[in-house]
N, C-alpha and C positions, 0 to 999 in steps of 0.2 A: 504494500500500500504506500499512496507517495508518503511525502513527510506534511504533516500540515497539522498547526492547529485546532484538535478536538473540537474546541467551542465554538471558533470561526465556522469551520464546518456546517457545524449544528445550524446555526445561522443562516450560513447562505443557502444551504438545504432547505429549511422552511421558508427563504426568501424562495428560491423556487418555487415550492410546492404552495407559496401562498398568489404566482402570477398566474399557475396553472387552473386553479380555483377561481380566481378574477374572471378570468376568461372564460371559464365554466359558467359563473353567474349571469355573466354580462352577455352571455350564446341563449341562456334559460331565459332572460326576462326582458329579451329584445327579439326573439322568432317568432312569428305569428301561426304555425300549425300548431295542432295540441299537440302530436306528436312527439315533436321538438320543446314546446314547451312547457306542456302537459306532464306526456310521458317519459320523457327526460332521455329520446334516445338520440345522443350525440358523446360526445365523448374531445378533451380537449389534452393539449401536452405541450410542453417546452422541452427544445430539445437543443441538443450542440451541436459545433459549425459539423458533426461529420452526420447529423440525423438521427443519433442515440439520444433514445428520451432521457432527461435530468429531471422530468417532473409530469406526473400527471392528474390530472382534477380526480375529483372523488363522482367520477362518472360512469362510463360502462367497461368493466375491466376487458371485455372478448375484444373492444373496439381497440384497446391501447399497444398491447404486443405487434400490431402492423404496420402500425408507423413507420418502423425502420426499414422496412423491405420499401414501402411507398418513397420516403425520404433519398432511399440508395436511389431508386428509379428514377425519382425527381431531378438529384444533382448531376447522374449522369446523363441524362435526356439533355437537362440546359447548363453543361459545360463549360464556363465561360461564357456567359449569357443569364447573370444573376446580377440584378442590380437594385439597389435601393428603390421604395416604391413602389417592387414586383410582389404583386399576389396570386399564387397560382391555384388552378382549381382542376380536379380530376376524378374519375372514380373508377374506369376502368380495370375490372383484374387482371386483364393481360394487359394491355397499355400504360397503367400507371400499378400495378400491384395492388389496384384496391381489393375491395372485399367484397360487395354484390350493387350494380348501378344506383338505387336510392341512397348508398353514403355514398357522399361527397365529400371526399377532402377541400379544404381551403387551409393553402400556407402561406406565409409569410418569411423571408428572409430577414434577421435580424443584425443590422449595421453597427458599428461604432468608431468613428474615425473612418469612413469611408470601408472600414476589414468587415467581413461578415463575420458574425461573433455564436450566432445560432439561427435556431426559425422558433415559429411561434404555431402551434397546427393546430386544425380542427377538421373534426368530423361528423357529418349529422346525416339521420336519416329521413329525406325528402320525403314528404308525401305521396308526393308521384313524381317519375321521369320517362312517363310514356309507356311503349310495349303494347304487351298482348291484353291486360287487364289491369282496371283502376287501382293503382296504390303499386304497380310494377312489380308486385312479388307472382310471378307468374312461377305455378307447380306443374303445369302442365309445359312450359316450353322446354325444347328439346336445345335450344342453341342461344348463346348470350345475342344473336342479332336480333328476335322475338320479344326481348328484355327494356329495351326502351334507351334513350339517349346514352352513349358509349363518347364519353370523355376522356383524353389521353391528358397530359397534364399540360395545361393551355395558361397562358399568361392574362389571365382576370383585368390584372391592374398592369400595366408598365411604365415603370419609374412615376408609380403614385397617376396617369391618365388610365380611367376606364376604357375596357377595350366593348365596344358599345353593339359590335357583331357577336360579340360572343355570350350575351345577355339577350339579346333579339333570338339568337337560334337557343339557348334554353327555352326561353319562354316558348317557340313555334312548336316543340317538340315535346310539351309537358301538359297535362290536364287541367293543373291548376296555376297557369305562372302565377298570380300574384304570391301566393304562398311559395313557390318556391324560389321566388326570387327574395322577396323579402328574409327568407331562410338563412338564404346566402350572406345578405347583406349583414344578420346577426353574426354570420361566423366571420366578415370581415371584421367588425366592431370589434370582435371578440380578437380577432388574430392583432388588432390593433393596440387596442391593451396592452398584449402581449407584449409588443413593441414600446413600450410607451414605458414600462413596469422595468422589464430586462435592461432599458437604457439606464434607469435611474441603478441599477444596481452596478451597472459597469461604472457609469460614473463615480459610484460611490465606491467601490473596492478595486478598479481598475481591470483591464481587460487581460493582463496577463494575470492575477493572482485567481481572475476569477477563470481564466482555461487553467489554473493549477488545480486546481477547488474541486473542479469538473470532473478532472483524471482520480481525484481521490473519491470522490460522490462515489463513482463506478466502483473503485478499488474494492470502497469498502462495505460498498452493497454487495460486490462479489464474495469477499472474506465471509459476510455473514451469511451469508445466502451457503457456501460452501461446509461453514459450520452445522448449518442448519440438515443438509443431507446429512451430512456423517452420523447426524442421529435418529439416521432410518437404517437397521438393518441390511449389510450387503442381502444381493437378490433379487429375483427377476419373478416380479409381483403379476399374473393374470389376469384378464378382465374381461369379459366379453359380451355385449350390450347392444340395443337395436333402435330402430327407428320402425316406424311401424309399415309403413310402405307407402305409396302414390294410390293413391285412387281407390277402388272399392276392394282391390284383389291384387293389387303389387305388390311381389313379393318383399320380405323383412328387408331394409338396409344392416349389413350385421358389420360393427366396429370392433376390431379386436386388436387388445391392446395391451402389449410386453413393458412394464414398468421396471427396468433394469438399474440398480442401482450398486454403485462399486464405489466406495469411499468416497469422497465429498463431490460424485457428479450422478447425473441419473441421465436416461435415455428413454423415452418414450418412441418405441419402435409400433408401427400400425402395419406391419406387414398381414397379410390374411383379410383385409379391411373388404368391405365390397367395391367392384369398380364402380366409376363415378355411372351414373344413370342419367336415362333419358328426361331429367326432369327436372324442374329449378332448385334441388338443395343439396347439390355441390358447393363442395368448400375450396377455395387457393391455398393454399402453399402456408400464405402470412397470416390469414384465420385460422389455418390450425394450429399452427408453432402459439400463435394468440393466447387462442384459451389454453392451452398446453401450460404455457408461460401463467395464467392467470390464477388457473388450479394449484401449482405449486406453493404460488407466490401464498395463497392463501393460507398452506401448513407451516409458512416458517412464522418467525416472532413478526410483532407489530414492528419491531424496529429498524426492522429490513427495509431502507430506502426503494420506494416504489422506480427506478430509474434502471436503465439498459442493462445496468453491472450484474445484476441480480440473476441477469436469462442467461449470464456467460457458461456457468457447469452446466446447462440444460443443455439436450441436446436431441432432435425433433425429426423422425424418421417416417418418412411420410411416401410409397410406393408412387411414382406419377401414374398417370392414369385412374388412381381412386376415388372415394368420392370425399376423400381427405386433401388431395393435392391435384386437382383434377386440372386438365388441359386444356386446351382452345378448341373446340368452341364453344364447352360445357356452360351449363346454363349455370346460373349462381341467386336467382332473386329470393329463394327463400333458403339460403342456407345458415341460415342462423338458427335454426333448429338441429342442425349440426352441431356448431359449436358448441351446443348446450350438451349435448351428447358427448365431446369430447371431455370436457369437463366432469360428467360423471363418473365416467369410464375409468379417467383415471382418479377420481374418488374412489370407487367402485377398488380398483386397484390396490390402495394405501389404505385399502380397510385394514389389507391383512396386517400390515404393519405397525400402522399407527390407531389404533380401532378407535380411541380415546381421542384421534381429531378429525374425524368426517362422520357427516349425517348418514343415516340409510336415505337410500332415495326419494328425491323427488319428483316435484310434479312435470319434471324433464322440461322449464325454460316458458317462455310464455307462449301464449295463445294469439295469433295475429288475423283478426277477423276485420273484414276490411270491407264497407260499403262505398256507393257511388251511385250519381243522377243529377236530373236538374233541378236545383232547389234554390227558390226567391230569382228565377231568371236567370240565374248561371249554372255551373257545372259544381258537385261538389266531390270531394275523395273523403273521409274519414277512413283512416287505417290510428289503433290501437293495441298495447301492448299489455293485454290481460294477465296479471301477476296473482299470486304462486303460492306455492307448499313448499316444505321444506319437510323430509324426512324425522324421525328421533333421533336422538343423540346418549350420548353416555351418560348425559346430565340432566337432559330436560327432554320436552314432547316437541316435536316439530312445529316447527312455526308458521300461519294462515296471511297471507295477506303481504308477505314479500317479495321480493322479486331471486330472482333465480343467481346464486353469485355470481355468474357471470355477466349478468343486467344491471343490474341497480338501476332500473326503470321503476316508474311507477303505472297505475290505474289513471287512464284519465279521470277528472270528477265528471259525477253522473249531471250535475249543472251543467258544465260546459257544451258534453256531446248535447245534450235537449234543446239549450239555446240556442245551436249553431246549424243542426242536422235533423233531418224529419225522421229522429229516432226517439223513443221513450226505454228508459232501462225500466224494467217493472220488476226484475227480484235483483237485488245483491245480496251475497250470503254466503254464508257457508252448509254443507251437505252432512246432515249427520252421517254416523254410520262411514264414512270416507276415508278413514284412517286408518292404515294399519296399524296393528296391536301389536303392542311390546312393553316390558319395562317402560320403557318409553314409547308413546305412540307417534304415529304419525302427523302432522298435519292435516286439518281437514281441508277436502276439496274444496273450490272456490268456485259460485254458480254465480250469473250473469246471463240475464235475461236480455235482450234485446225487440221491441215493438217496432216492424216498420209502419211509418205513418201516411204515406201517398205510398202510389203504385211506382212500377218500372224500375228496382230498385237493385242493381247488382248487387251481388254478394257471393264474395270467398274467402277462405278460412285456413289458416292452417297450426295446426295441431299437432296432438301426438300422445300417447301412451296410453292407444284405446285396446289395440293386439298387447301390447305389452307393457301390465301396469308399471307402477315402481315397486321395486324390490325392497325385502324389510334387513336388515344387518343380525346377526349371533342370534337367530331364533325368532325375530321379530317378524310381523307377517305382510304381507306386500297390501299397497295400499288399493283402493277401487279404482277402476278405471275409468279414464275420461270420458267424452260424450259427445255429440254433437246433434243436436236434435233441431230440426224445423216441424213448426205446429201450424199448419194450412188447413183454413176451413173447418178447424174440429181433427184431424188425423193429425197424426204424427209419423214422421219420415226421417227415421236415423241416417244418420252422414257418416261418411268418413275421418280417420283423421284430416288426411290429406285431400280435400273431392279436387274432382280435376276439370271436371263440366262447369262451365258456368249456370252461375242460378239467378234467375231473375224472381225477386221478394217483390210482394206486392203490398198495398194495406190492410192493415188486420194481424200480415202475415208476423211469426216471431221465430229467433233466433235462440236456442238455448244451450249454451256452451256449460259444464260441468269437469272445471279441471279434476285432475284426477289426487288421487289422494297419499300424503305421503307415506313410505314405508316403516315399522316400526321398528325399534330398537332391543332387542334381548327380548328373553322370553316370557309372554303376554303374563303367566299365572305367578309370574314374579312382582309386578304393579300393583302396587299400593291398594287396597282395597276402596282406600277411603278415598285416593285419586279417581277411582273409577264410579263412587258414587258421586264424587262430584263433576263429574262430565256428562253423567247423567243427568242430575239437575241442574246443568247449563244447556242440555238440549243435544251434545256433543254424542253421547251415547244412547241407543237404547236400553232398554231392561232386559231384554232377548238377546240385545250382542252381547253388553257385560256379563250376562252368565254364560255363551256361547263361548265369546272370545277369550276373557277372562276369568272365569268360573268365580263370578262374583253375584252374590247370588243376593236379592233385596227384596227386604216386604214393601205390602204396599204402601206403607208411611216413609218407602224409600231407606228405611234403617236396615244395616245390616246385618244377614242372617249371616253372623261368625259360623256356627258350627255347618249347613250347608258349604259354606264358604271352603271352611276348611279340608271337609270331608273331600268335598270333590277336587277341589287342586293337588290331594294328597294321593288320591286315585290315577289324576294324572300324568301327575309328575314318576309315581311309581315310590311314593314318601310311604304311602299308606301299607304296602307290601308286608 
């Protein structure tokens, strides 16, 4: 590690980590989709003159690990041909290493005395950017040109003048320009800041102490990051895990995933993975390394500086051709149902190891139901990022109502969408019964009705863990599975996770998604009895699963019948013998 100053450190680290956050805030309360600033899916970083993040917002961790592959792509595309005042803007996964057309990168080069000293980046997910269907996560297309507007990394701004063709052809080729131009304009704000914050910091400590700072940030995010393996077990930890498929009958996507670990480095090898598929949730190369990088970063200490140094032991083995590192001209608009999968996989993995720091599964990442029409005389998109379950744990019951670690999104408020969209929410909630049973339970399912209110109303979805719930950990029982139900006319017509047909909703018509519920923790007839009468009297449990699942057995005043209680967990367990 270089030599430097402890405290200083300390310092310029959180001066970091507080321009990245700036920029975060100033990206949230300047975008006008709910989306974006709503649902909070963008993701912001500072990084150095070589495109190694040195800091990132407390935003969406799958989005932040790809920065660097987009950053390398960036600086070699404009090679001498970087100049103060440039903002560039890109999203392409083969043309700029993005991650699926709706993010958009917007960067900024960061100057000081004429040297470029870092950049300033951001990432948000558009509303729409054209394609085959409203909100551009198309599951049904077979190729990224079906996907909608394909950005290679193009110069926004040069030398601080807007380039004013290159905002005309967003707008011609996108559903809703004003939102997504206006989008745009929050991530310039935001990459502005950026610029504005980092000046003052160089000025204040100088541009050569603060590229020494820099080298050490990394050092020592690596050192710990390095410590942090060595206290996993040498080993080559299994895991193997799925998506549920495309459409009514396609077959599992199956993730299978070698977690190799040898003194202070690990290897995430995905050899055996399925190839990538004809359909939009393939992943690039820098999404998967992404959440790879995110999962880990999760098991070591808090004090592990969130910055580049930290991914250096990692190392990210990904087959080309799968639907892990997939090729040109694989499609990508919903593969962030991926990432959420990587992510668990390799939880799923470091159970064996570390049992005592990952959840049993969950509700596998959000739900992305996405409407569209013409409403108040224009055209509208709503797309939303329906959040989450979280499996048990070694300490407590899973948790309702957050978002999946890899997101840190939120729920739009049921206000917002009513105000804006001729949709009415008529149940939020959670599903009894939805939890898998353990020591520790699961998370309960999360339901969300949707009312369409006029006719002509696209609508598609995508989902996941209706073929295959989530899984419970050491005994624990897997949680229920998701749902997707349309109620027309009095009938009901279960969906897929993934449907691939478009569905045209009308008025009257409703939407009823039922995340699925998270898996439990240890084994059910080990939980507290008095824990499980009181999830019954919150509504959480029945009285037929508590004694089913639990062998908790309750009169009707709800008081516990100890000796039933006893008798039968004693029979089951094989105590009573």
């Amino acid at each position: 590690m270089a030599e430097c100053d402890r405290a200083l450190l300390e310092i310029i680290k959180n001066g970091f980590e507080a321009i990245a956050d700036e920029m975060a805030i100033i990206l949230m309360r300047t975008a006008h989709s709910p989306i974006v600033r709503d649902a909070m899916d963008f993701s912001t970083a500072l990084c150095d003159v070589r495109g190694e993040n040195i800091a990132q917002g407390l935003t969406t961790p799958m989005h932040l690990g790809s920065f660097y592959d987009a950053m390398k792509h960036l600086m070699a595309q404009y090679a001498g041909d970087i100049a103060e005042g440039d903002v560039f803007v890109g999203n392409d996964p083969y043309l700029a290493s993005g991650q699926h057309l709706p993010d958009i990168y917007v960067v900024k080069p960061l100057f000081h005395d004429r040297i470029l000293c870092g950049w300033a980046a951001t990432i948000a997910h558009h509303v729409d950017v054209g394609g085959l269907v409203p909100g551009s996560n198309s599951l049904s297309s077979t190729s990224i040109h079906q996907e909608g507007l394909r950005l290679p990394f193009l110069k926004l701004f040069r030398g601080g003048v807007a380039d004013s063709a290159i905002h005309t052809i967003i707008a011609a080729n996108v559903r809703t320009p004003d939102l997504v131009l206006a989008d745009i304009a929050a991530q310039c704000a935001a990459v502005q800041a950026g610029d504005r914050a980092f000046g003052e910091m160089l000025r204040r400590y100088g541009s050569e102490r603060i590229s020494q700072y820099i080298v050490a940030l990394h050092d020592y995010a690596e050192l710990l990051a390095r410590s942090a393996i060595r206290g996993i077990a040498d080993g080559v930890y299994a895991f193997e895990d799925h998506i549920d498929g495309l459409g009514e009958d396609g077959p599992p996507v199956v993730f299978r995933l070698n977690l190799r670990v040898q003194g202070d480095e690990v290897t995430a090898d995905w050899t055996g993975t399925s190839k990538q598929v004809a359909g939009g949730i393939n992943a690039p190369i820098s999404f998967c390394k992404s959440n790879v990088y995110a999962a880990l970063r999760s098991v070591m200490g808090a004090d592990v500086p969130n910055c580049h140094g930290y991914t250096r032991p990692i190392t990210v083995v990904a087959p080309e051709g799968t639907v892990l590192n997939c090729t040109y001209p694989a499609a990508c608009g919903g593969r962030g149902i991926t990432g959420y999968r990587i992510v668990d996989c390799v939880f799923g993995a470091l159970a064996t190891c570390l049992p005592d720091r990952v959840a049993a599964d969950g509700a596998g990442g959000s739900t992305l139901p996405s409407f569209s029409g013409q409403y108040r005389g224009r055209t509208f998109v709503f797309s939303e990022c329906v959040m989450g379950v979280w499996g048990g744990t070694s300490q407590h019951d899973g948790q309702e109502g957050v978002p999946h670690m890899a997101s840190n999104q939120a729920n739009v408020p049921i206000e917002i969408i009513e105000a804006d969209y001729p949709i009415r929410i008529e149940r939020y909630g959670i599903m009894p019964d939805s939890a898998g049973a353990g020591r520790y339970r699961g998370g309960l399912g999360i339901l969300r009705e949707y009312r369409i209110l006029q006719d002509n109303i696209y609508f598609g979805v995508r989902s996941d863990k209706v073929r295959y719930p989530p899984h419970g950990l050491f005994g624990g029982k897997p949680g229920a599975p998701a749902s997707n139900l349309l109620l027309v006319k009095g009938q009901e017509y279960p969906l897929p996770a993934m449907p691939l047909d478009p569905i045209i909703l009308n008025e009257n018509d409703v939407y009823r998604h039922v995340m699925a519920g998270g898996g439990g923790y240890g084994n059910p007839y080990e939980r507290d009895p008095e824990c499980v009468r009181e999830d019954v009297l919150d509504g959480r449990v029945t009285p037929s699963v508590a004694q089913a699942e639990y062998g908790v057995f309750l009169r009707e005043n709800f008081g516990i019948d100890e000796d039933a209680t006893c008798a039968h967990r004693a029979m089951m367990t094989g105590e009573g013998a």
